[in-house]
Structure formats: structure tokens, C-alpha cells
ZALUM-843295 format. One record per residue: x, y, z of N, C-alpha, C in turn. Coordinates in steps of 0.2 Angstrom, whole numbers, plus 5000, padded with zeros to 4 digits. Layout:
<nodes>
XYZXYZXYZ;...
</nodes>
This chain:
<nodes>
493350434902493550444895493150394890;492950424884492250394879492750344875;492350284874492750224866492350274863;492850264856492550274851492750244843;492250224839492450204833492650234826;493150234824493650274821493350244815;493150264807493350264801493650274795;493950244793494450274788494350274781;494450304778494350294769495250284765;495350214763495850214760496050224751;496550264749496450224742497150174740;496950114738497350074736497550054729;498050044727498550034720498349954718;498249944714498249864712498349864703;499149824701499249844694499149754692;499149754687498949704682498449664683;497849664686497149664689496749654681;496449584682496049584676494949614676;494849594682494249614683494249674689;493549734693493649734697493449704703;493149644704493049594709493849564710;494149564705495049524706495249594712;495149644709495449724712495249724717;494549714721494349714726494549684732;494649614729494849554733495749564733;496049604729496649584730496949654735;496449694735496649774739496449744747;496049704747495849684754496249644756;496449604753497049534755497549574756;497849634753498749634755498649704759;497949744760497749784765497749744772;497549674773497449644777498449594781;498549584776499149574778499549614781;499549674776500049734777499649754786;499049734788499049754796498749704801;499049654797498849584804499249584809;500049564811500449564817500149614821;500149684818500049744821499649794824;499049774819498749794820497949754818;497849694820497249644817496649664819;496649694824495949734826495549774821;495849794815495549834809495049804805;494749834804493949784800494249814795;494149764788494249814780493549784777;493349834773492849834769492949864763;492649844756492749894750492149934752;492549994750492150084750491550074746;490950104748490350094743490150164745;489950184736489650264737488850254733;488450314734487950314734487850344725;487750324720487550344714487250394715;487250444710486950514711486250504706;486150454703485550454696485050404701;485250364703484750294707484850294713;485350334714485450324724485550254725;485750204721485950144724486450144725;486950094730487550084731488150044725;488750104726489150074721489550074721;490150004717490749974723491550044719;491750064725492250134724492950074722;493150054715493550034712493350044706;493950064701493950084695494650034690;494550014686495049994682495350014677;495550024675495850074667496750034667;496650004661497249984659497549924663;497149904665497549834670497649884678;497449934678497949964684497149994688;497249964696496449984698496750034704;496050054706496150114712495650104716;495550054721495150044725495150054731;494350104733494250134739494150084746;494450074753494450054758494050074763;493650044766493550054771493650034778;494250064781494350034789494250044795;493850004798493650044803494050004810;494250034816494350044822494050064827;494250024832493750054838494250064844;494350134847494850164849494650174858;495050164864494650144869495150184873;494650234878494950304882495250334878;495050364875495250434871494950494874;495250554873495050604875494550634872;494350624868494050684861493850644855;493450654850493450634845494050644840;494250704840494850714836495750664837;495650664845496250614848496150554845;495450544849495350454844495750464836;495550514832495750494824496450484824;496750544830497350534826497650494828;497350434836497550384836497650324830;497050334828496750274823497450294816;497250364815497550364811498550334809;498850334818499450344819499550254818;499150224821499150134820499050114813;498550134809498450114801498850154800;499250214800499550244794500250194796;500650174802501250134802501050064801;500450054799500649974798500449994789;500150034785499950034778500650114779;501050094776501450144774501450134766;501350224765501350254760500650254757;500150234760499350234757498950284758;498750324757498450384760497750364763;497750384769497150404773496750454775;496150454776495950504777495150494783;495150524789494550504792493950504789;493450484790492850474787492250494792;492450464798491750474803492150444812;492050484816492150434822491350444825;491450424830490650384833490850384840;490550404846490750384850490250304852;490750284856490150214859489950234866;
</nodes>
């Protein structure tokens, strides 16, 4: 049976946020606690998309009125799983009970 490495795309809530770098730093600090005991094996990164005018990369947080919505990105690496699809819902079933109430959604698995 294949490892494979699971990725997740998360969105996070952060209210009273003066900058987005505050936002970014604060979605990955209480994304990071919300899965230390349980699940610390989780890599978190801020989400980064591709601008459609420059194709440069761009950081997936937005702020509007003190209240941000930053995009996560968490990856896991998931060991003897059946399938690619197995693997997600593993990955999914560990991130989704240690970040309760945060929507997920897979992004990509890989096998290794």
C-alpha cells in the first residue's frame, strides 16, 4: 500500500485584524494550535494564487472592515492508504476533527 501526500485548502475567519500580514500570521498561529496535540504533523502555509494579469503569485487573504478571510494551506503525508481518494478522506477526517467548523476542501494528493 502507496504513502501519499494529502493537500488541503482551508478558509479562515480572523475579526479585528489591522493589516493582512497581522491576518496571515494570526490564521496560522490559532490554525496551528487548534492542531498541535493531535495532529502536529500538519504543515500550514498561507494559500498563494496565481494573478491572472502578471501571473505572479498572490497572498489568498483579504480584509474588508477589520474582518479577514485567509486562505490555508495544509499539507499531510498519509502512510498505507489504499487509493488516492482513501488517503483524502483520511487526511480530511484528522484536519477536519482537530479544526472544527473550518471548511475544507482537497486540493491535490501525490502519491510518494
Amino acid at each position: 500500500m502507496p504513502d501519499y501526500l494529502v493537500t488541503l485548502e482551508s478558509a479562515w475567519i480572523i475579526k479585528d485584524v489591522k493589516s493582512m500580514d497581522d491576518a496571515v500570521s494570526i490564521a496560522i498561529s490559532e490554525a496551528g494550535k487548534r492542531l498541535n496535540p493531535s495532529a502536529k504533523f500538519v504543515e500550514i502555509e498561507a494559500g498563494m494564487i496565481a494573478c491572472p494579469f502578471c501571473e505572479g503569485e498572490l497572498n489568498t487573504a483579504l480584509v474588508v472592515a477589520n474582518t479577514a478571510l485567509v486562505g490555508l494551506v495544509l499539507q499531510m503525508k498519509v502512510f498505507r492508504a489504499e487509493s488516492g481518494e482513501h488517503a483524502s478522506r483520511i487526511a480530511k477526517s484528522v484536519v477536519g476533527k482537530a479544526l472544527r467548523d473550518v471548511p475544507l476542501k482537497v486540493q491535490d494528493v501525490q502519491e510518494l
